[in-house]
Structure formats: structure tokens, C-alpha cells
C-alpha positions in Angstrom: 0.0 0.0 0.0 2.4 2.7 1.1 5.0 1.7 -0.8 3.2 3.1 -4.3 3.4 6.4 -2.2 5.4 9.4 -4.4 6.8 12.0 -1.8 8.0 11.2 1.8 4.9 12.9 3.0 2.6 10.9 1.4 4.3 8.3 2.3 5.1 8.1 6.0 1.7 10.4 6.0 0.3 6.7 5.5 1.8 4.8 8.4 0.5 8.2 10.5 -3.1 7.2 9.0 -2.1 3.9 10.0 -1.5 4.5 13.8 -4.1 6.7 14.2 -6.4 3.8 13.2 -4.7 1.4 15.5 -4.4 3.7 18.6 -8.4 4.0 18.4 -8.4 0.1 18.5 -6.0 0.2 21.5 -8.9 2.8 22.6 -11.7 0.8 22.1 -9.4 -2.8 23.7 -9.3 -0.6 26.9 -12.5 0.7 27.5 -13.5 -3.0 26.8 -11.6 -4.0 29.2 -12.1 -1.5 31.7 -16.1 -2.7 31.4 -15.4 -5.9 32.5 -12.6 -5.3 35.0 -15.0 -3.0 36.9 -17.0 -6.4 37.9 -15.6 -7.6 41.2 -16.8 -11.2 40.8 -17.7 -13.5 38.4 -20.6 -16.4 38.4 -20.9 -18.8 36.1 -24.2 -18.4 33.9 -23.6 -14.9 33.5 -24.4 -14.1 29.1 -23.5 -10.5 29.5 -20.5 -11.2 30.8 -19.8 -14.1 28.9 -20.6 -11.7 25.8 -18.3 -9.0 27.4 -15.5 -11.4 27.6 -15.8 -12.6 24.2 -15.6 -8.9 22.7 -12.7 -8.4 25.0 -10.9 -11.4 23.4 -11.9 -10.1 19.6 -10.5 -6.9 20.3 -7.7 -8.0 22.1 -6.9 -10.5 18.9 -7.0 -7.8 16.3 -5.2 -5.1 18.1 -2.3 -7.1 18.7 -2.3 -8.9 14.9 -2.6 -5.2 13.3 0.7 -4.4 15.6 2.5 -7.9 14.6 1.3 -7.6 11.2 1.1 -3.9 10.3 2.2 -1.4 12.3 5.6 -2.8 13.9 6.6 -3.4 9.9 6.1 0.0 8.9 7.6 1.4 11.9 10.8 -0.1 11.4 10.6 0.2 7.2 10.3 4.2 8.4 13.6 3.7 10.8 15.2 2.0 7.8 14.1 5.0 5.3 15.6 7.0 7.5 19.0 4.9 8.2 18.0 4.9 11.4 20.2 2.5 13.6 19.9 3.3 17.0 16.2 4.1 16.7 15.8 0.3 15.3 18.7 -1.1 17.5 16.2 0.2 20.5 13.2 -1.0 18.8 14.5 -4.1 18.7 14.6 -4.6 22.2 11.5 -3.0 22.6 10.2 -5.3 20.3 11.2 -8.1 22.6 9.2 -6.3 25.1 6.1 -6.2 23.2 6.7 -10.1 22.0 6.7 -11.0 25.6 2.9 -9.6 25.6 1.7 -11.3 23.0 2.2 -14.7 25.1 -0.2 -13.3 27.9 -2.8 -11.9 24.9 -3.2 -15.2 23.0 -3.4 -17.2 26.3 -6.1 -15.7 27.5 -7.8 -15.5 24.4 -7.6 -19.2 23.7 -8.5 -19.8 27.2 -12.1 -17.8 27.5 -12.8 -18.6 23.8 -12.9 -21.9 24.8 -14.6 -21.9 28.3 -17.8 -20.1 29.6 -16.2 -20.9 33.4 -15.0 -17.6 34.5 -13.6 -18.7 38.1 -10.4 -16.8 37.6 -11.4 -14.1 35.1 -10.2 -11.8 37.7 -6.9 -12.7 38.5 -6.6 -13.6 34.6 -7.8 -10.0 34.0 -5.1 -8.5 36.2 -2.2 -10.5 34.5 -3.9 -9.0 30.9 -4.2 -5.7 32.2 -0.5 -5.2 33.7 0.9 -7.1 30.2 -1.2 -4.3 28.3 0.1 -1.3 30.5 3.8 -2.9 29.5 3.0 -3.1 26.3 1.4 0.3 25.5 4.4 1.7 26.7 6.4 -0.2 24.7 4.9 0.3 21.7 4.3 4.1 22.4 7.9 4.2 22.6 8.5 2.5 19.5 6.4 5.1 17.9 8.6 7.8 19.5 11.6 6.3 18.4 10.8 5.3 14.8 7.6 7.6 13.6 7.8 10.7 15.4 11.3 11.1 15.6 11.2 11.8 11.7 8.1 13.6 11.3 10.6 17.6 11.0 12.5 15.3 8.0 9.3 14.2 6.2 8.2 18.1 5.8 
């Protein structure tokens, strides 16, 4: 897609499009989330929150393919534009970071896709929530480091 792109603009103008789209799916992960954490317990037998969880998961699953898949790549195409090696030296750990994440994402997925017993949604929620705080950061940083650290040479 961006690479048909003409000027650097219009080019790295894309992969802005691109996180702006993905940072209102991080918005809408967390509010999702934030729904369902704000229930202290959880019985089984419980459809909306069986419903909740399952929206959770959805979300959860596309946010962190469009980073694996998407965002990540263009981020460190942009560094590479730019011959940016320390910036993609320190994605790369940061990277690491983020892949560390992904573990605790997927496992929960696969485990309440799979069950409608929500005995330890909560402490499963609490692992999820403190792997999402690490990874926002992360990937904000990545952002930092590899997007807006370029956007005065893309004028």
C-alpha cells in the first residue's frame, strides 16, 4: 500500500493514518476492558458477561495482529528509510518487550474462547491488564523512536 506512495509525505503520511487507526483500537481494547474489570466477581451463567468477555478477546486478537502484522513493519521500514540505527537497535529490544505480551494476549484468548467458566477471570484479568500497561508503553515508545522522531524530516 504505502509503498506506491510518491513524496515522503505521502508516504510516512500513511503509516500516521495507519497508527491513528490502530491507537483508536487500543482505545476501544481498553475501555473494553475496563467494562469488564470493573465487575468484582464473576458467576458462572452470567451471558452478558460471557458476551463481554468474548468482545474483550476479539479486540484483544485484532489489536495485537494489526501491531504484529502492520504497524511494527512499517515502523521499522520508516527507521530503515531514515537509516535509522539506533532508533531500530532500540526497537528491537523493545520489540522483545512487546513479544513478551503477545504470550499473555493469546493465552487468554484461547483460554475464554474456549470456556464459559470464569472462576479466575479476575486474577486472569489483572495479569492482561498489567501485560497491556507494559505493552502500551512499549509500543508508544516504538512510535517515538521510529515515527515521530522523523516527522521535521518528512516536511
Amino acid at each position: 500500500m504505502l509503498e506506491n506512495c510518491k513524496s515522503a509525505r505521502e508516504r510516512w503520511g500513511g503509516v500516521s493514518e495507519i497508527i491513528d487507526r490502530w491507537l483508536q483500537s487500543r482505545q476501544n481494547l481498553l475501555v473494553s476492558f475496563y467494562h469488564l474489570s470493573e465487575k468484582k466477581e464473576f458467576s458462572e451463567d452470567d451471558p452478558e458477561t460471557e458476551d463481554r468477555v468474548r468482545q474483550l478477546c476479539q479486540l484483544l486478537v485484532d489489536y495485537v495482529s494489526a501491531g504484529h502484522f502492520e504497524v511494527y513493519e512499517q515502523l521499522m521500514r520508516e527507521g530503515q528509510a531514515f537509516d535509522d540505527k539506533q532508533g531500530l537497535q532500540k526497537a528491537c529490544e523493545l520489540y522483545d518487550d512487546i513479544d513478551r505480551t503477545t504470550d499473555i494476549a493469546v493465552d487468554f484468548n484461547d483460554k475464554y474462547l474456549e470456556t464459559d467458566d470464569l472462576s479466575s477471570l479476575a486474577p486472569d484479568l489483572s495479569e492482561l491488564g498489567e501485560a497491556l500497561e507494559t505493552r502500551f508503553s512499549s509500543e508508544d515508545r516504538m512510535i517515538a523512536l521510529l515515527h515521530t522522531a522523523h516527522k521535521n524530516r518528512i516536511a
